[in-house]
Biopython code that builds the backbone (N, CA, C, O; Angstrom):
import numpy as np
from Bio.PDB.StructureBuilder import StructureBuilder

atoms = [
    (1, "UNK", "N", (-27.765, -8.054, -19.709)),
    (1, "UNK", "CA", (-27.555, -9.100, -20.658)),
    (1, "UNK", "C", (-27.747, -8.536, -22.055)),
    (1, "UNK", "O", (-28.634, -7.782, -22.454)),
    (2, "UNK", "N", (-26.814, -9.018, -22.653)),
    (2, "UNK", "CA", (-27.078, -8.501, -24.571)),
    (2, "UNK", "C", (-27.159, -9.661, -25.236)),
    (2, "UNK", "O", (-26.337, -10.571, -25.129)),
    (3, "UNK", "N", (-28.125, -9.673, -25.928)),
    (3, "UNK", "CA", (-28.621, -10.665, -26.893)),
    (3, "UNK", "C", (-28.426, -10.027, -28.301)),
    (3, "UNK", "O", (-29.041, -9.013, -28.632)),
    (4, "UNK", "N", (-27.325, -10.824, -29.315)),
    (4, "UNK", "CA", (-26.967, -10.491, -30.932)),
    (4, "UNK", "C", (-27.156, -11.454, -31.719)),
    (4, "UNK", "O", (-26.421, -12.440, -31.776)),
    (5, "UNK", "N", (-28.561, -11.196, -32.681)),
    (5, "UNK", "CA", (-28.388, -12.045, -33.995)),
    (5, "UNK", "C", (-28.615, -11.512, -35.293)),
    (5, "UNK", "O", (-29.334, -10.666, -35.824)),
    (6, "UNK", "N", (-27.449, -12.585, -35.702)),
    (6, "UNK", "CA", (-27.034, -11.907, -37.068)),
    (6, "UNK", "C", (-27.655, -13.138, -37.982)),
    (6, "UNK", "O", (-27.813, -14.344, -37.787)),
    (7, "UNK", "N", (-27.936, -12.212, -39.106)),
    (7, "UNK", "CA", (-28.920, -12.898, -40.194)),
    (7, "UNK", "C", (-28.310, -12.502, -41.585)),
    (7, "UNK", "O", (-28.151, -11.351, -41.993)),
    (8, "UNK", "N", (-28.087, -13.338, -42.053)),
    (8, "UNK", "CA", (-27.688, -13.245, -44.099)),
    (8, "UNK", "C", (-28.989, -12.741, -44.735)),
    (8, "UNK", "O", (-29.875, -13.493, -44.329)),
    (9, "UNK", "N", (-29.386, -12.024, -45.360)),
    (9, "UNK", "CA", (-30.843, -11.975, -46.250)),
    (9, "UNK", "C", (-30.250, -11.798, -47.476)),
    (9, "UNK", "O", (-29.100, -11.359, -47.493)),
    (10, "UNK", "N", (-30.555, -11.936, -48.032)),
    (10, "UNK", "CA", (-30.643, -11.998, -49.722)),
    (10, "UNK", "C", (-30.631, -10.189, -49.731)),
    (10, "UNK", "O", (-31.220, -9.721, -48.757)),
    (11, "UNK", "N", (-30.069, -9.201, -50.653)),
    (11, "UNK", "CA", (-30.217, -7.732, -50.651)),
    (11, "UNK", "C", (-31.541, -7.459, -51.402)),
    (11, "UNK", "O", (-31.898, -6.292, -51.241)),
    (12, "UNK", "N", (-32.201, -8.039, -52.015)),
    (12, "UNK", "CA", (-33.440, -8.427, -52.739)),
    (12, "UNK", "C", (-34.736, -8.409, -52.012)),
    (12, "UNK", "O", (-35.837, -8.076, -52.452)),
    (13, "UNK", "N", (-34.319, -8.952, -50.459)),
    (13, "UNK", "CA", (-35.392, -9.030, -49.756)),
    (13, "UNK", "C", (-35.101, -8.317, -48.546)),
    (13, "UNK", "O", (-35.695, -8.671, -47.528)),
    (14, "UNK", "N", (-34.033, -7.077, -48.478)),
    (14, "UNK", "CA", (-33.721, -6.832, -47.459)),
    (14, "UNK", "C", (-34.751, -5.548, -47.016)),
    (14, "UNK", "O", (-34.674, -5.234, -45.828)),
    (15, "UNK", "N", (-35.488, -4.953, -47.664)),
    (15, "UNK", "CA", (-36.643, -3.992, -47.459)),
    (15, "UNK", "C", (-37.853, -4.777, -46.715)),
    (15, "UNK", "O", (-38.573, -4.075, -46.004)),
    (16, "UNK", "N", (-38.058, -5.737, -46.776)),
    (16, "UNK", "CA", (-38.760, -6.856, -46.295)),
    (16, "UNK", "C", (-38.575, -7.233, -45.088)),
    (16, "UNK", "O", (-39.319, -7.102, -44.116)),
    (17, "UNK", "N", (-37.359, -7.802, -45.188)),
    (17, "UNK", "CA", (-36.614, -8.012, -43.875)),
    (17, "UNK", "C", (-36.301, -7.222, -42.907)),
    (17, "UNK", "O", (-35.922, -7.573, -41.790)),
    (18, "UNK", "N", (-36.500, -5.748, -43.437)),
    (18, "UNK", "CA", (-36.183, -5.162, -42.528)),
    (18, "UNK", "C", (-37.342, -4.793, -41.490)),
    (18, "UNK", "O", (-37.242, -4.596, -40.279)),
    (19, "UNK", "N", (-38.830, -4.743, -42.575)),
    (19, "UNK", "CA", (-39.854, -4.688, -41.802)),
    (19, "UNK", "C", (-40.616, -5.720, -40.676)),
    (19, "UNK", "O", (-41.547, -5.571, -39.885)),
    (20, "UNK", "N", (-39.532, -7.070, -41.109)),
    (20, "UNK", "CA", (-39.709, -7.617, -39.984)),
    (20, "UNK", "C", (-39.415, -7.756, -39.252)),
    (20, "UNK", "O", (-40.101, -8.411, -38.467)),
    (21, "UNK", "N", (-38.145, -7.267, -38.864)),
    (21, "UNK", "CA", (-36.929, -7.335, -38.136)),
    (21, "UNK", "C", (-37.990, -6.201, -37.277)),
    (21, "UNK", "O", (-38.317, -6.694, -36.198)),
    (22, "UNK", "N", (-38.473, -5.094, -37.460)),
    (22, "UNK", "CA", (-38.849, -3.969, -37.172)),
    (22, "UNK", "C", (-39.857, -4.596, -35.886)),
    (22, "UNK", "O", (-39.663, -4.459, -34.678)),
    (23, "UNK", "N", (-40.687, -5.129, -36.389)),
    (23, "UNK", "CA", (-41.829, -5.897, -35.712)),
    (23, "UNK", "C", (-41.715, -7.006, -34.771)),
    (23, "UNK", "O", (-42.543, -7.408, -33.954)),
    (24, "UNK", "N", (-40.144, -7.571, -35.118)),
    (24, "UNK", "CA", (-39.788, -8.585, -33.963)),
    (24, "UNK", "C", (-39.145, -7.818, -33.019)),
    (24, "UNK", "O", (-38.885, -8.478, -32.013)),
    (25, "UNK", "N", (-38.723, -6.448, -32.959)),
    (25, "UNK", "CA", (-38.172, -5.402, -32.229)),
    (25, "UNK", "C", (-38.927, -5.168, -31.222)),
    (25, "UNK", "O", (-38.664, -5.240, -30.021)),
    (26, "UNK", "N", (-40.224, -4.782, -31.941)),
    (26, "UNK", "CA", (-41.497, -4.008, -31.120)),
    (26, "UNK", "C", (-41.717, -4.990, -30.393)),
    (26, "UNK", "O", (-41.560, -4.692, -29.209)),
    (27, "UNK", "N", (-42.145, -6.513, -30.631)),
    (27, "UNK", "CA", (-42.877, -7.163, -29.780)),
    (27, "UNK", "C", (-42.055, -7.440, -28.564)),
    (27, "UNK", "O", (-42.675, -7.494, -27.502)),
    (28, "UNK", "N", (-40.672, -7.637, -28.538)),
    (28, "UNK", "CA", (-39.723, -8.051, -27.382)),
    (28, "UNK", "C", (-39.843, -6.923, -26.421)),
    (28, "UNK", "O", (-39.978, -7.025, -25.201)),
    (29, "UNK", "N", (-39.746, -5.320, -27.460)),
    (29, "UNK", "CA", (-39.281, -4.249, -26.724)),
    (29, "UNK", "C", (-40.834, -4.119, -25.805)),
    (29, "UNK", "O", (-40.961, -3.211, -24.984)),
    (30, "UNK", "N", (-41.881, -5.055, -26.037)),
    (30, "UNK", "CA", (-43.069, -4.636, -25.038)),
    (30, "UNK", "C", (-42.803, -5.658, -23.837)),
    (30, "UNK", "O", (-43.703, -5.698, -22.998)),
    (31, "UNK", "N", (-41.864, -6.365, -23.663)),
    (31, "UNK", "CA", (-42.291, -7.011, -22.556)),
    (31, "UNK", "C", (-41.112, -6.503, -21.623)),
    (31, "UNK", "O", (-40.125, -5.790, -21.806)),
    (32, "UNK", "N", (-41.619, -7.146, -20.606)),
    (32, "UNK", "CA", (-41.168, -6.791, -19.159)),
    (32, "UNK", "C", (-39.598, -7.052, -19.281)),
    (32, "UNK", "O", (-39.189, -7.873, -20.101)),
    (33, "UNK", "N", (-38.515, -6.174, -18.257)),
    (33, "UNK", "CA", (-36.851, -6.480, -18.588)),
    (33, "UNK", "C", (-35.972, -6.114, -19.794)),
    (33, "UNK", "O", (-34.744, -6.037, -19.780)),
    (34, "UNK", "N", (-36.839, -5.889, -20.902)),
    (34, "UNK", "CA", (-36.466, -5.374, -22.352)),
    (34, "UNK", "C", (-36.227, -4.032, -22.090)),
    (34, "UNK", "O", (-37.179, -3.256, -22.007)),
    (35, "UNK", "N", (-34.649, -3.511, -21.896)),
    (35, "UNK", "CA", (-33.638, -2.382, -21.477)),
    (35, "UNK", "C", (-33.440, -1.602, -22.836)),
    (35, "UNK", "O", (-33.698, -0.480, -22.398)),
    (36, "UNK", "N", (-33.200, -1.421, -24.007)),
    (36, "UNK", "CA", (-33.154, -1.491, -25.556)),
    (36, "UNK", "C", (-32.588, -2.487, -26.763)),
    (36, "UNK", "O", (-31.791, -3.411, -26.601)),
    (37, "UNK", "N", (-33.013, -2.195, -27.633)),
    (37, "UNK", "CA", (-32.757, -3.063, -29.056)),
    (37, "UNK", "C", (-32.549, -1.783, -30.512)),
    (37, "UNK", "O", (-33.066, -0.709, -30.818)),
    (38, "UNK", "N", (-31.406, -2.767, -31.122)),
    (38, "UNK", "CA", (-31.263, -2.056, -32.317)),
    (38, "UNK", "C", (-31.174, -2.531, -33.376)),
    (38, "UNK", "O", (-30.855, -3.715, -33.270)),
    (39, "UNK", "N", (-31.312, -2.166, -34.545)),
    (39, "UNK", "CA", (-31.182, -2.963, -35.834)),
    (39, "UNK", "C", (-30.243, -2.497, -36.931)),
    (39, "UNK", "O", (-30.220, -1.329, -37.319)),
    (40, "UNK", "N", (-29.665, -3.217, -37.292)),
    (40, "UNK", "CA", (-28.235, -2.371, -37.988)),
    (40, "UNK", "C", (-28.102, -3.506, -39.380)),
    (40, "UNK", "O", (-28.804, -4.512, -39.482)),
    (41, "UNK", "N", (-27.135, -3.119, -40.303)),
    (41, "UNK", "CA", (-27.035, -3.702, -41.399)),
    (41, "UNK", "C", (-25.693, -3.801, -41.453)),
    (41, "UNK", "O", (-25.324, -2.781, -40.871)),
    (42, "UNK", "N", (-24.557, -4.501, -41.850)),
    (42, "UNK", "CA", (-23.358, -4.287, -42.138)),
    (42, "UNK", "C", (-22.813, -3.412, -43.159)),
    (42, "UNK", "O", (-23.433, -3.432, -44.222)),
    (43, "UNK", "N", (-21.501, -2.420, -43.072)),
    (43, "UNK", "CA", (-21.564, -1.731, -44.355)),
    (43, "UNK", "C", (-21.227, -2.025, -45.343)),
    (43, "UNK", "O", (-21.515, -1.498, -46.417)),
    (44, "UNK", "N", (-20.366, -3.178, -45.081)),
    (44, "UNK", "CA", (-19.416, -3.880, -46.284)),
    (44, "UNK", "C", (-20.289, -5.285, -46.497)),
    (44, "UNK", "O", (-20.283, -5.811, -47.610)),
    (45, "UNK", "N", (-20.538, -5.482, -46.131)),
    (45, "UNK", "CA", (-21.996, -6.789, -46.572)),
    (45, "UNK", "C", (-23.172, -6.679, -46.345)),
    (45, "UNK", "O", (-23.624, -7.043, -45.260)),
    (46, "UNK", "N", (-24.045, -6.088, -47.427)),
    (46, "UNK", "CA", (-24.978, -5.008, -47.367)),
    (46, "UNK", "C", (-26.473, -6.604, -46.834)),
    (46, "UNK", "O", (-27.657, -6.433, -46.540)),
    (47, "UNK", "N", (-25.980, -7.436, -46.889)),
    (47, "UNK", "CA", (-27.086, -8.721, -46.594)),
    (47, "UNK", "C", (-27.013, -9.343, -45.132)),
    (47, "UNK", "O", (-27.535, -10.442, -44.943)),
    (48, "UNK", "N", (-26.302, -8.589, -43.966)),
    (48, "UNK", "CA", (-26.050, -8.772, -43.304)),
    (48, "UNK", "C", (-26.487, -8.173, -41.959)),
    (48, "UNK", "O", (-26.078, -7.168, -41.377)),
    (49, "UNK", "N", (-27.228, -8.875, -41.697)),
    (49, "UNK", "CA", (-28.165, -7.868, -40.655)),
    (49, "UNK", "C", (-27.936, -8.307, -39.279)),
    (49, "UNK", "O", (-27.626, -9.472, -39.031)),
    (50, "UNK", "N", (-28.123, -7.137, -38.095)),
    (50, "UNK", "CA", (-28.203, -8.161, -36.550)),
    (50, "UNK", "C", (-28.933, -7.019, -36.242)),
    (50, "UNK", "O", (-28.917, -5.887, -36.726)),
    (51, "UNK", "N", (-29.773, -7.682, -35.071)),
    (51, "UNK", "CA", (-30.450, -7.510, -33.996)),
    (51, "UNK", "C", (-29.713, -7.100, -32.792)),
    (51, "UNK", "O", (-28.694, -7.786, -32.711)),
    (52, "UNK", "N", (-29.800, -6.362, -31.942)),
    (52, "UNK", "CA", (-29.366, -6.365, -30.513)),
    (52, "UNK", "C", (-30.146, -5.651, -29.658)),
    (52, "UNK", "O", (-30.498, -4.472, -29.697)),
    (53, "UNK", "N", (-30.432, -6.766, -28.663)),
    (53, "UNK", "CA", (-31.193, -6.016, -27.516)),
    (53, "UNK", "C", (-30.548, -6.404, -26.402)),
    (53, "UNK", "O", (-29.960, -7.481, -26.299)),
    (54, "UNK", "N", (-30.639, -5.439, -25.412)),
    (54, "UNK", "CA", (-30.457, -5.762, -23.916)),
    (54, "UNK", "C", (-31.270, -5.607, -23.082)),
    (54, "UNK", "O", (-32.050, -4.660, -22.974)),
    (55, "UNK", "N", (-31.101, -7.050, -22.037)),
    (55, "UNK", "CA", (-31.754, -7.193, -20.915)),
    (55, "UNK", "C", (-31.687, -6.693, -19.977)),
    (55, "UNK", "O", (-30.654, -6.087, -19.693)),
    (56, "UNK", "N", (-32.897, -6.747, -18.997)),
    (56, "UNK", "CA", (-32.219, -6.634, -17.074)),
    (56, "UNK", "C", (-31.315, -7.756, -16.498)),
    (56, "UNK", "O", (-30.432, -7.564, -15.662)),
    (57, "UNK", "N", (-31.703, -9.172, -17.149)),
    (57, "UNK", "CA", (-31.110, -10.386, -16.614)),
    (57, "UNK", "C", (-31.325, -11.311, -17.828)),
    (57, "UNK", "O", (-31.754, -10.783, -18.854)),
    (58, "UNK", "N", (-31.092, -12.540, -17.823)),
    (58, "UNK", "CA", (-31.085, -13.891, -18.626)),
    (58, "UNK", "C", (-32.694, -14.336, -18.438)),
    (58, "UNK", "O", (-33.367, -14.647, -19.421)),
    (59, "UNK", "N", (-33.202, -14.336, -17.174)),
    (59, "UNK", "CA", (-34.287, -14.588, -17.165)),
    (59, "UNK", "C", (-35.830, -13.854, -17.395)),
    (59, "UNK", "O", (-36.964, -14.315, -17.261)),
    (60, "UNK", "N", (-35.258, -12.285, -17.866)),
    (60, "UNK", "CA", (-35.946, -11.602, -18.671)),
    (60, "UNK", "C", (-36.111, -12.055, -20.014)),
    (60, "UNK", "O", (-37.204, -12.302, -20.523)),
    (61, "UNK", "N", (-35.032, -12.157, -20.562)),
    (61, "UNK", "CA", (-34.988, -13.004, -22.136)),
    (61, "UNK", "C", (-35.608, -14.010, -22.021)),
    (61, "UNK", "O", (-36.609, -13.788, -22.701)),
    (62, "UNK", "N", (-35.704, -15.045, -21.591)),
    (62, "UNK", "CA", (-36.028, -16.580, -21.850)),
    (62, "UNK", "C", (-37.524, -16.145, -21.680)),
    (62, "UNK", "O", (-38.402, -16.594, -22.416)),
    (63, "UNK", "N", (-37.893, -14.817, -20.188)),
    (63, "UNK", "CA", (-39.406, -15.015, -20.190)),
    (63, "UNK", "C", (-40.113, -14.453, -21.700)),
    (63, "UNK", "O", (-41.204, -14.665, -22.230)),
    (64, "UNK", "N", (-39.233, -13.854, -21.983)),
    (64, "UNK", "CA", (-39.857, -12.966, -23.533)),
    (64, "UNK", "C", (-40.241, -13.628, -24.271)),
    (64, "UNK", "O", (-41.408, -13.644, -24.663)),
    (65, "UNK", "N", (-39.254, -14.410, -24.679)),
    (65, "UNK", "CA", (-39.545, -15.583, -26.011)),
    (65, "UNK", "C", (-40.533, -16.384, -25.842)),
    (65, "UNK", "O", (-40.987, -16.920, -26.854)),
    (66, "UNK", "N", (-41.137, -16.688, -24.535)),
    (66, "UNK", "CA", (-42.443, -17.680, -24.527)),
    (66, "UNK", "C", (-43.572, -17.007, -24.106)),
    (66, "UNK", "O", (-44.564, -17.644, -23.753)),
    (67, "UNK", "N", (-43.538, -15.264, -24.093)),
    (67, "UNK", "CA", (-44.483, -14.401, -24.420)),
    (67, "UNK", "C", (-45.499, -15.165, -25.794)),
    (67, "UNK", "O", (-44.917, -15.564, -26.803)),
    (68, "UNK", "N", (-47.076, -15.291, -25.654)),
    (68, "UNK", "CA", (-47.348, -15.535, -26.509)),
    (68, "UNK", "C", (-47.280, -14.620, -28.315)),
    (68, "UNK", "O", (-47.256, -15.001, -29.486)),
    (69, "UNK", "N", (-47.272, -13.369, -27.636)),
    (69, "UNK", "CA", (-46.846, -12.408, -28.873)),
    (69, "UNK", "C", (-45.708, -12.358, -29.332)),
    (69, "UNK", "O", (-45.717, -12.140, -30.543)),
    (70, "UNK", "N", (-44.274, -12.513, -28.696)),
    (70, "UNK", "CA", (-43.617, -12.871, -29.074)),
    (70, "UNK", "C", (-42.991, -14.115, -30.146)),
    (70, "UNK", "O", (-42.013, -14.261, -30.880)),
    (71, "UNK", "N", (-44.321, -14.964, -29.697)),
    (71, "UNK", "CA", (-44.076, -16.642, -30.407)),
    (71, "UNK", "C", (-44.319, -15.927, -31.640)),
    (71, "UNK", "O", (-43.348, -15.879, -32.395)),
    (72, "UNK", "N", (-45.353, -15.374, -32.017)),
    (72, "UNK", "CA", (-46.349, -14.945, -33.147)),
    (72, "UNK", "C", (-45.145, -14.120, -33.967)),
    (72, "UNK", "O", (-44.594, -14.420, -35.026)),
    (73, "UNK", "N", (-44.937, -12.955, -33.076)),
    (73, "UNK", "CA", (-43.923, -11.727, -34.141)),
    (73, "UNK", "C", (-42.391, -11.810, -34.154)),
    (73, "UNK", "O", (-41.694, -10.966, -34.719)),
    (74, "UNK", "N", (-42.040, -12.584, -33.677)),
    (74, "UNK", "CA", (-40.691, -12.406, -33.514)),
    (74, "UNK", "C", (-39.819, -14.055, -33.379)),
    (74, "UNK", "O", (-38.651, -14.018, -33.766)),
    (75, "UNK", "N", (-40.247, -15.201, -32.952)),
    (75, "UNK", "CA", (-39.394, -15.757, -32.727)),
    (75, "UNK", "C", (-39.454, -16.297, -34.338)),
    (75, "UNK", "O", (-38.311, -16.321, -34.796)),
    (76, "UNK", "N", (-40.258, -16.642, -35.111)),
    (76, "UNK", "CA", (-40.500, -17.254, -36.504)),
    (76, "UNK", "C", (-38.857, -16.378, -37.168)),
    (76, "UNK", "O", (-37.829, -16.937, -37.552)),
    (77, "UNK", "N", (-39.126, -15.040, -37.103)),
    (77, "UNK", "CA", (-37.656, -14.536, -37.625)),
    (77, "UNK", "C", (-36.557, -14.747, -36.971)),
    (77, "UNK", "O", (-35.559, -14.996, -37.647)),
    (78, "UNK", "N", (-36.419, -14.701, -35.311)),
    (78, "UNK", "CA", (-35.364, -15.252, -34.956)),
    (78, "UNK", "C", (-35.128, -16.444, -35.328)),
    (78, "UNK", "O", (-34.044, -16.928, -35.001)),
    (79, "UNK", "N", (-35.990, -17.172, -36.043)),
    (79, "UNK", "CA", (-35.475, -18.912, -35.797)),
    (79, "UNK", "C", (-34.400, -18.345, -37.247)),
    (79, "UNK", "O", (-33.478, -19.106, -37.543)),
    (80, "UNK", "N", (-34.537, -17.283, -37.924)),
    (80, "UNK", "CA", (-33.719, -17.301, -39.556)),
    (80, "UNK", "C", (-32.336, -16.972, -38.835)),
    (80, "UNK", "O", (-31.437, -17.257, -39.627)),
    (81, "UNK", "N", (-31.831, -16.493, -37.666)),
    (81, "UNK", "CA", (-30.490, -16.179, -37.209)),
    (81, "UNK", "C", (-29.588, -16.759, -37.634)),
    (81, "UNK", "O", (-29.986, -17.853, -38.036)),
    (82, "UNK", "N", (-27.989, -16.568, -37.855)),
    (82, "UNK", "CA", (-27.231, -17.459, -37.884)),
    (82, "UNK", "C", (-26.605, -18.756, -36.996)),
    (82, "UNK", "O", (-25.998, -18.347, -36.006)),
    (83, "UNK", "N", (-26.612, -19.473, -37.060)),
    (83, "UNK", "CA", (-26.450, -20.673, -36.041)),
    (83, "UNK", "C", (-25.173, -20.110, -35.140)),
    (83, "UNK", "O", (-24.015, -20.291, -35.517)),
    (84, "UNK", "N", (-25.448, -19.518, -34.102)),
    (84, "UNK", "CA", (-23.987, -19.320, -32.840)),
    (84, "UNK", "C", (-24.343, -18.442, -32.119)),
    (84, "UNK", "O", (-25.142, -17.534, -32.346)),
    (85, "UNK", "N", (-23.623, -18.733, -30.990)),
    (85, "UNK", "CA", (-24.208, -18.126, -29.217)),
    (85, "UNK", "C", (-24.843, -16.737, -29.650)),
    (85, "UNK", "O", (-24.378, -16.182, -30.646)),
    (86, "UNK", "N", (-25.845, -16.175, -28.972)),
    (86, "UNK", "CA", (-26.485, -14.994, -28.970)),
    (86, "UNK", "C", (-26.225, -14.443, -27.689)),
    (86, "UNK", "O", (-25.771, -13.316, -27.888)),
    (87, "UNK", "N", (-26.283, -14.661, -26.559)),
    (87, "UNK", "CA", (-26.471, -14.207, -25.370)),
    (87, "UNK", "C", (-25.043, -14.017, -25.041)),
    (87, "UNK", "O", (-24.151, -14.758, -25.453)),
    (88, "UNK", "N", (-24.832, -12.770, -24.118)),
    (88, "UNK", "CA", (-23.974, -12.343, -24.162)),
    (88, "UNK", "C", (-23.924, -11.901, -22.478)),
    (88, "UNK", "O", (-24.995, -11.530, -21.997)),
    (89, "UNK", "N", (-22.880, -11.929, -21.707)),
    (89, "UNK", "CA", (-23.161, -10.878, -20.415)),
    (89, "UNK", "C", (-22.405, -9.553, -20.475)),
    (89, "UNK", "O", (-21.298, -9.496, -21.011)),
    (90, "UNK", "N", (-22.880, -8.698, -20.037)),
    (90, "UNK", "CA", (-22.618, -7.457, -20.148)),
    (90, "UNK", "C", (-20.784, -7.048, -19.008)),
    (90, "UNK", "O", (-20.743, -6.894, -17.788)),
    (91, "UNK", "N", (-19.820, -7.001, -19.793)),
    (91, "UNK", "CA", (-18.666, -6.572, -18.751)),
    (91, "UNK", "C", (-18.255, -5.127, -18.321)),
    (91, "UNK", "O", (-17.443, -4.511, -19.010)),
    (92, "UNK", "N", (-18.597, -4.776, -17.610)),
    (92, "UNK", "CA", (-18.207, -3.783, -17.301)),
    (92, "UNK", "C", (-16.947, -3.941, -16.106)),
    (92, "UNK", "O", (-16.673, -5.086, -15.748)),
    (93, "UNK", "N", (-16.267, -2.891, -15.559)),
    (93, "UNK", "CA", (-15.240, -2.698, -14.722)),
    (93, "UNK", "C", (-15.638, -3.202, -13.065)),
    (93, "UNK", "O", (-16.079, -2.550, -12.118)),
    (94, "UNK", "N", (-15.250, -4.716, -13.206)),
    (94, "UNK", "CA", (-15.891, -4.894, -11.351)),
    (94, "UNK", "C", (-16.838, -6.158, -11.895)),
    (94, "UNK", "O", (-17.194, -7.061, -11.139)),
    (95, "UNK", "N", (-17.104, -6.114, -12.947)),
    (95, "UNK", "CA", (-17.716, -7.418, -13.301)),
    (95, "UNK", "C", (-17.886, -8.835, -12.826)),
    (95, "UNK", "O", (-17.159, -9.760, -13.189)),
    (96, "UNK", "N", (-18.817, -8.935, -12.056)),
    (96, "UNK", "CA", (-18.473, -10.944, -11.841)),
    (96, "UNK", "C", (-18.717, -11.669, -13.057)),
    (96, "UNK", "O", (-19.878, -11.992, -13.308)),
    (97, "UNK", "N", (-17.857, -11.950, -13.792)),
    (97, "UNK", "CA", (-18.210, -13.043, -14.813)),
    (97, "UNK", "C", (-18.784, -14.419, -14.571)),
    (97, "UNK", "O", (-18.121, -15.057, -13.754)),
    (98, "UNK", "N", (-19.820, -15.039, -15.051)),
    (98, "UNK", "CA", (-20.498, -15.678, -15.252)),
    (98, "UNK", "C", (-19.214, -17.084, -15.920)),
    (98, "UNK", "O", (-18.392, -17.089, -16.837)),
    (99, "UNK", "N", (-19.636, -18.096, -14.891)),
    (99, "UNK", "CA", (-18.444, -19.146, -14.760)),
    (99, "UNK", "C", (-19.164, -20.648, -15.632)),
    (99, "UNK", "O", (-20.309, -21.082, -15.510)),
    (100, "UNK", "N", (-18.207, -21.108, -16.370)),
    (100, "UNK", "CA", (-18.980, -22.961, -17.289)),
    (100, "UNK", "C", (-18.965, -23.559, -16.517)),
    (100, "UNK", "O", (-17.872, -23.602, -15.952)),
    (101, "UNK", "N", (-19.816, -24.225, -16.061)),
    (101, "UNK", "CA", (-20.267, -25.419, -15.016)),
    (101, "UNK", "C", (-21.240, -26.036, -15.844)),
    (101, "UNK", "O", (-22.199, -25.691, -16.534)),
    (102, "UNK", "N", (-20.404, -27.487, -15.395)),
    (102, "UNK", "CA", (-21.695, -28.340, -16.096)),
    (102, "UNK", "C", (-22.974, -28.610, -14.773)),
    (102, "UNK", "O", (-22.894, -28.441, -13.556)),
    (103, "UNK", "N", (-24.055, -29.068, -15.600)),
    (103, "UNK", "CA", (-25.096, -28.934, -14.740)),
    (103, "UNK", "C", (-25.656, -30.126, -14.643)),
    (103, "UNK", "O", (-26.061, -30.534, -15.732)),
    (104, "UNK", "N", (-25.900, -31.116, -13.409)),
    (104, "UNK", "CA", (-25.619, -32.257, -13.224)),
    (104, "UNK", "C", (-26.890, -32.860, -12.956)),
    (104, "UNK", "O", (-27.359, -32.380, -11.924)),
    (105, "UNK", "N", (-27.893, -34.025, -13.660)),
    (105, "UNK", "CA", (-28.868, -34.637, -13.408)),
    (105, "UNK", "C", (-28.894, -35.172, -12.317)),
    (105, "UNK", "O", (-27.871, -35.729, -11.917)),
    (106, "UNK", "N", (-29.988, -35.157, -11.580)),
    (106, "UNK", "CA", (-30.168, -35.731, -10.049)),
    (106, "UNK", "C", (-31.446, -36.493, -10.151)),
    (106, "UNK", "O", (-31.900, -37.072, -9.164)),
]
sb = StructureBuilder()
sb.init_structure("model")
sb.init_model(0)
sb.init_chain("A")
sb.init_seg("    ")
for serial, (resi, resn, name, xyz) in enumerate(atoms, 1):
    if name == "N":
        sb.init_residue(resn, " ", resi, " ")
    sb.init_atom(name, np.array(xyz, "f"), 0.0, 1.0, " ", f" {name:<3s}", serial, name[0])
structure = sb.get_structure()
């Protein structure tokens, strides 16, 4: 699973941002299922930052984020992301893609 968020910062505060970005890295990259993460800047929109990490599964991610260290270092900056899908499944050749089903109250 790949998880991408992209964030606008101001270029003013992007030395800042980056050190936090740094620290919301570390805390994900300690928990369990966390495969790697990277941090990149855009070249042509120098305020434009994303995150990417990959999982073992979906339910590696979801357990991360309610890591209590995670709450602390990392989700406060994820909440600054840009508003749109993050999670991603990984395609490779042979792939079962992951199908929309709605999911039905009982």
């Amino acid at each position: 699973m790949l998880v991408v968020s992209r964030f606008r910062v101001p270029v003013d505060e992007g030395e800042r941002f980056r050190t936090e970005l740094q620290q919301a890295l570390d805390a994900l990259a300690e928990r369990p299922g966390h495969l790697a993460g990277t941090i990149g800047r855009n070249v042509d929109e120098p305020e434009l930052w994303v995150l990417t990490t990959r999982w073992e599964h979906v339910g590696a991610y979801r357990r991360a984020l309610s890591a209590y260290d995670v709450k602390l270092r990392a989700v406060p900056l994820l909440s600054r992301a840009l508003d749109e899908p993050s999670a991603y499944e990984v395609v490779e050749p042979g792939t079962v893609l992951n199908t929309r089903s709605t999911r039905s109250i009982t």
